[in-house]
N, C-alpha and C positions, 0 to 999 in steps of 0.2 A: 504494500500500500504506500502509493508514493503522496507526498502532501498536498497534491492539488484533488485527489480522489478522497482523500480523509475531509477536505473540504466541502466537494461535494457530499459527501455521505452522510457526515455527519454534522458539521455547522449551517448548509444553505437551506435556508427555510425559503422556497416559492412564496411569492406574494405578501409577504411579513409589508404592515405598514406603517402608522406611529410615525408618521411625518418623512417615511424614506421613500425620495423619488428612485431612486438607483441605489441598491442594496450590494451582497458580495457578488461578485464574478465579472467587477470590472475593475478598472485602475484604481479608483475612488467612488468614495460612496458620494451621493448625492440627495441631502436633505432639504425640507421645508422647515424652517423654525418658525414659531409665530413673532411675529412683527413685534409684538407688543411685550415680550419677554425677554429678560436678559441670560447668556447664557453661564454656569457654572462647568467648570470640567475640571476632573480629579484621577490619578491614576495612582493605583496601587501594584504592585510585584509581590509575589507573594514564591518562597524557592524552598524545596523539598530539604528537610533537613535543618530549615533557620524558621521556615512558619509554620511547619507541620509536618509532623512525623514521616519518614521515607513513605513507609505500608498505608497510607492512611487512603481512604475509598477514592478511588477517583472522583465520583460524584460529590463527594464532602470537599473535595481540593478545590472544583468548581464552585460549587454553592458559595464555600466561603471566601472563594478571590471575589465572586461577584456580591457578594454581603458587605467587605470591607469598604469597597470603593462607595457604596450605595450611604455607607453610615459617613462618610463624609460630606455626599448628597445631602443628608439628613439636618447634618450640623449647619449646612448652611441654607436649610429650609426650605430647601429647592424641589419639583416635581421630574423623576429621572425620563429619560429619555431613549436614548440611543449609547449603546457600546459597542469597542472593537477591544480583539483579544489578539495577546501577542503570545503564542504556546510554544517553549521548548519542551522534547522530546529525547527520551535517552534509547528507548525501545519500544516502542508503541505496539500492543496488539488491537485488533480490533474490538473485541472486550472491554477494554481498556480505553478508549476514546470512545466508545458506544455509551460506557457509561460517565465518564464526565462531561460530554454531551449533554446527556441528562441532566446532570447536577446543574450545568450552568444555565439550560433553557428551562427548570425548573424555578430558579432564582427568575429568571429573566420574566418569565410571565407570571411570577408572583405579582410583581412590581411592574407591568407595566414597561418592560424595555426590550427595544430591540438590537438584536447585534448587526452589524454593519458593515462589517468586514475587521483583517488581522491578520495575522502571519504566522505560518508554522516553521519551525525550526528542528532541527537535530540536533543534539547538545547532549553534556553530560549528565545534569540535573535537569529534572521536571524545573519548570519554572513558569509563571503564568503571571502575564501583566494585563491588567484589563483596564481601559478608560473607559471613562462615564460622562457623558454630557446632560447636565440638569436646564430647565429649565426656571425662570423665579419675576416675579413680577418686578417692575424695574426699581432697583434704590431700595429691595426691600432684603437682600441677603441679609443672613444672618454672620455675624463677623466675631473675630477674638475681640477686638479690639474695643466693643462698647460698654464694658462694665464699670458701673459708677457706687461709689461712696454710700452705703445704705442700703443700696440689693439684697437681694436672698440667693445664694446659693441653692441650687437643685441640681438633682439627678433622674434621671432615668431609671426602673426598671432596677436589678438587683445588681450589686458590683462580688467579681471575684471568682465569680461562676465559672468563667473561659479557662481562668489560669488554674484552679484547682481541676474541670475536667483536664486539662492536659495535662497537672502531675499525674493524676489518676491513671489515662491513656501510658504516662514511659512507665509509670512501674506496672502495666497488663493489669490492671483495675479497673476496667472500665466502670463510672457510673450513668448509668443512661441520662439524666438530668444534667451532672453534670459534662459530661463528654459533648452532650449534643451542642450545649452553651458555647463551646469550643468551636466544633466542628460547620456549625450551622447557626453562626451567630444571627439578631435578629437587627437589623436595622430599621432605625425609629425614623422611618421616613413620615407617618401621620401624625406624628407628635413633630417633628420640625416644621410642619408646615402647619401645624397650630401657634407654633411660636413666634412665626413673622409678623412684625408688628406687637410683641408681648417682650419677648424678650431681648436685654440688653445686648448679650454677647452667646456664644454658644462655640461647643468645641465638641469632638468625639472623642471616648476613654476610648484610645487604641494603645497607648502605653503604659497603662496607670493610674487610676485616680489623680494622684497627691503630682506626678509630673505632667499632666495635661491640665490640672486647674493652675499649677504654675505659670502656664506656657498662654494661659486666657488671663489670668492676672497683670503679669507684664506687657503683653500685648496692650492692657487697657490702662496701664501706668498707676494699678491700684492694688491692694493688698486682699488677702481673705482669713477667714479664720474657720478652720468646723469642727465640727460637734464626732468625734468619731464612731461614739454610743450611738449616734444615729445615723449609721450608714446603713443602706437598707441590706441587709443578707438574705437570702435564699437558706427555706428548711434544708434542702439537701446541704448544700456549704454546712452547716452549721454542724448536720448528722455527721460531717466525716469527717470535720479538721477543729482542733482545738481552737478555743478563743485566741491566741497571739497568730496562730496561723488566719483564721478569718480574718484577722487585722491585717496583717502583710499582705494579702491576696485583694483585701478589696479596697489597700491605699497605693499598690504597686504592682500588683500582678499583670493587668494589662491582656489584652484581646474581650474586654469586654462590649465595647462597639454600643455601648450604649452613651447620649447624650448630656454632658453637665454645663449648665445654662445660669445665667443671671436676669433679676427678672425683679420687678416689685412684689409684692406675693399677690397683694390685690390682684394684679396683671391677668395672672397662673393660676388662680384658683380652683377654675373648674376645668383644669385639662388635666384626665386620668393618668393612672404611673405613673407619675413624679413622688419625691421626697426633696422636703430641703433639711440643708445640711450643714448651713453654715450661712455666714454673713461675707459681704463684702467692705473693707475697711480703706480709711485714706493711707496707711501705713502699705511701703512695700514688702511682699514674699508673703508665704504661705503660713500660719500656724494652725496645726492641732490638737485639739484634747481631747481628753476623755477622763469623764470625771471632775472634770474643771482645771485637770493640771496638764501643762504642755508635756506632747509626747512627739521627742524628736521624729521625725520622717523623712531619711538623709536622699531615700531612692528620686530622682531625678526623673524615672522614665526609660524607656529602655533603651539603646543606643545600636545604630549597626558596626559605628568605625568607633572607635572608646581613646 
């Protein structure tokens, strides 16, 4: 199977529309954006071995390349659109691209997107980069950079979940609740596009709580402070890691892909799945407690070159 027949086979979807006048099987793809929207684009890589396990489903390698980029979508409140995938291959069988096929046209008509064309490769390591083009009404992204002095800190949905199923996954523990958190994360695309216009600033936990509220704090030239007793945890985390471990996991563990936002509370009140977590301060950098006394959190986030 040579890569232009894997493309036929298993990427080209006849007649797919969602705004594409000229889809894959020419030089370039050819879309219609609507006039009246501005547009978002975000790409993620995601490589066998540094995002997820060698063995791991092909279908889950899919779903969750095209989950990451989508929860970027999300952070900046935008409606997804159109993706193109760029796929290294070290041995492909048919099986084996039959089903991450799957996984990524799975994802892709959860949400509404169509792929558009991409590139197949030969290479050592599976590797998979996917781009996502959002759409957002104009002047209304959501940005790091707008958190002010008196905000409420929130989050999304449960933190810690991703990182404890993948310790679970290397030592062959799988926990279904939490592995799937991992493998098939959920991106809060209906909740960011509740928050255009409500909220201040907004960022995705892809590397950790405590270093992604950092990295929205500085952006907006303002400080924060939270409550650690009130991070929202998940029963399962809870059932299978001691309290200091649910702590580490849900202020640095990272791959949780859910959204933390600043916001008036008035603003947020009535939109589902949120927790707040904390305040926004004039003071620069991050502090924690629990209990009411500061607990150092030295983790930064995760890093690829250190």
């Amino acid at each position: 199977m040579d890569e232009f027949e894997l493309i036929r086979d298993y990427f080209d979807r006849k007649g797919e529309k969602h705004g594409v006048t000229v889809g894959i099987g020419d030089d370039g793809a050819v879309l219609t954006p609507d006039p009246a929207m501005q547009q978002v684009q975000v790409i993620d890589t995601l490589v066998a071995g540094v995002h997820f396990p060698p063995h791991t489903n092909p279908a889950d390698i899919a779903y969750r390349t095209v989950a990451v980029n989508l929860s970027d979508i999300a952070a900046m409140g935008a409606i997804p659109r159109w993706m193109s995938l760029a796929l290294t291959l070290n041995d492909p069988s048919a099986q084996w691209v039959k089903a991450f096929s799957a996984g990524l046209f799975a994802a892709a008509d959860e949400f509404e997107l169509a792929l558009i064309g991409g590139d197949t490769t030969s290479g050592p390591t599976v590797t998979a980069t996917v781009t996502v083009t959002g759409e957002i009404e104009k002047d209304m992204a959501l940005l790091r950079s707008g958190a002010k002095n008196g905000d409420t800190i929130f989050v999304t949905g449960t933190l810690g979940d991703a990182a404890a199923g993948l310790k679970l996954l290397q030592r062959g523990e799988p926990n279904d609740d939490l592995s799937r958190r991992f493998l098939r994360p959920t991106p809060r695309i209906s909740t960011g596009r509740e928050l255009t216009g409500k909220a201040s600033a907004a960022i995705d936990v892809s590397d950790g709580l405590a270093g992604d509220l950092r990295k929205l704090l500085a952006a907006s030239g303002v400080g924060g402070e939270i409550d650690i007793d009130r991070l929202p945890l998940s029963e399962a985390l809870s059932n299978n890691f001691s309290c200091e471990e649910q702590q580490n996991l849900a202020l640095s563990g990272g791959d949780d892909y859910e959204l933390c936002f600043t916001a008036a509370t008035e603003a947020v009140q009535d939109i589902a799945g949120i927790t707040e977590i904390g305040v926004v301060t004039a003071a620069t950098g991050l502090t924690c407690r629990r209990d009411g006394d500061i607990v150092e959190v030295t983790d930064s986030g995760y890093r690829h070159f250190k």
